[in-house]
N, C-alpha and C positions, 0 to 999 in steps of 0.2 A: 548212694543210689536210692532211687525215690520204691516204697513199696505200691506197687501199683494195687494191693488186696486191701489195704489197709489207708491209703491217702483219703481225702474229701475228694469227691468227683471235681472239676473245674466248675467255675459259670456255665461254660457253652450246653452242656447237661441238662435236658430236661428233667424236670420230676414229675411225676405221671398225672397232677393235678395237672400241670403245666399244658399237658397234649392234648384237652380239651378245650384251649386256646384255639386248637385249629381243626375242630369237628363244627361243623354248622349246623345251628342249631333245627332244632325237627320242626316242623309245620304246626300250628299251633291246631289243636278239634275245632270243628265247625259244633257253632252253638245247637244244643237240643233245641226241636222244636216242636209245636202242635202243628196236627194233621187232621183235618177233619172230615168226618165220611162228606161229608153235604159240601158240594160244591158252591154253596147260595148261604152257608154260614159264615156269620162275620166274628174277628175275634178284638179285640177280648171277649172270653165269655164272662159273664158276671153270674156267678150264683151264690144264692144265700150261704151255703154250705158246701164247703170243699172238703171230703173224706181220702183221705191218702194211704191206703193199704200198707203194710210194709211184712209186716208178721204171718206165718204161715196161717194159724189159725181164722187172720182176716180175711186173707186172698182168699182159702176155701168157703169163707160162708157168703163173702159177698160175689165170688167170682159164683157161686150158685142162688142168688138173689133173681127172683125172677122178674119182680117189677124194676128190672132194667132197661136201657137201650142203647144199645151200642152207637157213640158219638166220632170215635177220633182213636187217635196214639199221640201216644206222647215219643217223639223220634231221637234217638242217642246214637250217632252217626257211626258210632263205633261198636254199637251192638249188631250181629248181624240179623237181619230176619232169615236167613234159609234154617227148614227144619219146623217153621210155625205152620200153623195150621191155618185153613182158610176162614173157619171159626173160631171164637175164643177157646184156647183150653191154657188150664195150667203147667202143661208141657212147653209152651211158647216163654220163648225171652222175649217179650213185651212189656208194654205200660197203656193195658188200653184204658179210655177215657168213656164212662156211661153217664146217661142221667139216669138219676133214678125217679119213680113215677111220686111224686109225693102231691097230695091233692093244695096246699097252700103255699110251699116254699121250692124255692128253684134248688137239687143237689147235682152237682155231681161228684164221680166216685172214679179214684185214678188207685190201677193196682197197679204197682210194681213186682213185677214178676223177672227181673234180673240184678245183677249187682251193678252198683254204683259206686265207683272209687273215691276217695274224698277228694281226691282234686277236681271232682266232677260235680261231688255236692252241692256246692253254692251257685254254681251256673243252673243247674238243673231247677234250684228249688228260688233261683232270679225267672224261671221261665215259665214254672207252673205258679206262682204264686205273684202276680201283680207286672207281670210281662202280656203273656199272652189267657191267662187266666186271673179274673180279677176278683179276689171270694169277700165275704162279708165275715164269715168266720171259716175255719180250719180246722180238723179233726185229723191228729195224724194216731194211726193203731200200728205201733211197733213193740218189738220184745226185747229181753236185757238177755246177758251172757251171765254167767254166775260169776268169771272173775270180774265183771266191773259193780258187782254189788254188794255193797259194806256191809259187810255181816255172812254168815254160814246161810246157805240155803242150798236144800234137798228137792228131787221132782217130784216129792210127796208134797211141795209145798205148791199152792196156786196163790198166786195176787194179779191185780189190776192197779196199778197206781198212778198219777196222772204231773205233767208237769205246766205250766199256763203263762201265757203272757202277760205283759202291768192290765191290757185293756180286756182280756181275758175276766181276770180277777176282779176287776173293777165293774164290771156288769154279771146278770143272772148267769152263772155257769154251766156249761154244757155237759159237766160228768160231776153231780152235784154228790154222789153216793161214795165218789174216792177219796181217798187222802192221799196226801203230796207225795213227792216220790223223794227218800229220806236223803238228805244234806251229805255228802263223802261220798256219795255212789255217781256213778258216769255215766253217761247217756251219751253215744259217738255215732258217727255216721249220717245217712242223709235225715235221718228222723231228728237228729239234734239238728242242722241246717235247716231244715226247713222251719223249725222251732224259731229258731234265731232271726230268720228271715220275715217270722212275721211278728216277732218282735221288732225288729227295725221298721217294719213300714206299718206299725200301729194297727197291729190286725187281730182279732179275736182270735189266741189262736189255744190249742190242745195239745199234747203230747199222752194220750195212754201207754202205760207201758207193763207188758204181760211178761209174766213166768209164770210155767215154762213156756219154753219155745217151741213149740207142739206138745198134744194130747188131746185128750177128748176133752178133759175137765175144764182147760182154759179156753177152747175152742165153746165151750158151752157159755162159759162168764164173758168172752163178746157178743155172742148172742143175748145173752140178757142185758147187754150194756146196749146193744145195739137195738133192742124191742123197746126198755122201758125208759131209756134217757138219750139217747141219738135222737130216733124216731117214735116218741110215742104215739100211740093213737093209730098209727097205721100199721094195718096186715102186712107183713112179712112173711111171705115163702118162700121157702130155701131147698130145692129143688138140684139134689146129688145124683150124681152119674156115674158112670161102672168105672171111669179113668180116676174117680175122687175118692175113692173106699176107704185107701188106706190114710188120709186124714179123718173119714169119719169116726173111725175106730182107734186115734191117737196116733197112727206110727210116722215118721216122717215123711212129707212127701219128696222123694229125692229126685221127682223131677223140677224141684224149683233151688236156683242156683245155692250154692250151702255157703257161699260168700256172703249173700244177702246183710247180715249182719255184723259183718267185719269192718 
């Protein structure tokens, strides 16, 4: 007599890979897009300089940058907007899109202020970078995790270190005062994507990359990266508000999504 506890199941038997043979598969996302305030703007836009927020300490100092103007979003169909505000704040799950006032060169400055999944990064960063925005050069300001970085490091320790593309390197560079970001250590997420992406279509492009991932101390060394080798020459005011305090003062801001860097 056959042990029915103990035999091999038959053929006819599914195996539980097997049962997603007959699940259909899910709808695929509608691509990010730009949205622009002005109805009479055409896209692509073309500017000199494309700065791509990522890191706490950027969002706060350029989301309080006053020679801005608010241009557009950048639209993630799966992000919801309820809960945003009518004006920018760093409590909104957005990606809004400014110029900033510079009196010779065209920028603009896109902050992300939600998380990004990796299966979404390279769509995203097809969209901002040579889809519907077209830059001359690329500045992305992101931070590192301490386990993706080869060696022991403490939040007594601040750096800024920087990663570049061949055509990056190959003309004057835009963060002249850094050194490279060291060989074994991993840089993941939309800020490596977009890295990559303007390495593939031959674009000038930057990766900074800060620790810690908030504080006062690192929030201050983008501000001086941002005075004396982004933008030299021009005034910068940086103009905080009562909902921004607790980045001024180092502490995390937890209303900005804590995935961001995952």
């Amino acid at each position: 007599m056959e042990d029915v506890l103990t035999e091999l199941p038959p053929p006819s038997r599914f195996f539980l890979e097997d049962l997603n043979n007959f699940t259909p598969p899910s709808n695929p996302l509608p691509s990010p897009f730009v949205l622009l305030s002005s109805p009479n703007s055409k896209l692509p836009l073309r500017p000199n300089l494309l700065i791509i927020a990522l890191s706490t300490p950027s969002l706060y100092l350029l989301h309080n940058l006053s020679s801005k103007t608010l241009i557009g979003t950048l639209i993630l169909p799966e992000i919801s907007p309820s809960g945003n505000s009518i004006n920018p704040s760093l409590k909104d799950k957005s990606c809004n899109l400014y110029t900033i006032d510079h009196p010779t060169e065209s920028i603009i400055l896109a902050n992300f202020q939600y998380s990004v999944s990796s299966e979404r990064a390279h769509m995203i960063s097809k969209t901002l970078i040579g889809n519907q925005i077209i830059p001359e050069r690329v500045l992305i300001l992101d931070s590192i995790q301490a386990r993706n970085f080869r060696g022991r490091i403490s939040t007594d320790d601040t750096f800024a270190m920087k990663l570049e593309t061949s055509s990056e390197r190959k003309s004057v560079p835009l963060l002249k005062s850094l050194t490279y970001f060291p060989s074994g250590s991993v840089i993941e997420g939309l800020g490596a994507a977009l890295l990559s992406y303007c390495q593939m279509k031959n674009i000038k492009g930057s990766l900074c990359v800060l620790w810690p991932e908030v504080g006062n101390s690192v929030t201050s060394m983008v501000k001086d990266l941002l005075v004396k080798e982004v933008l030299p020459g021009m005034e910068l005011k940086f103009d905080a508000n009562g909902e921004d305090e607790g980045l001024r003062f180092g502490l995390k801001n937890h209303y900005l999504d804590s995935e961001l860097y995952t």
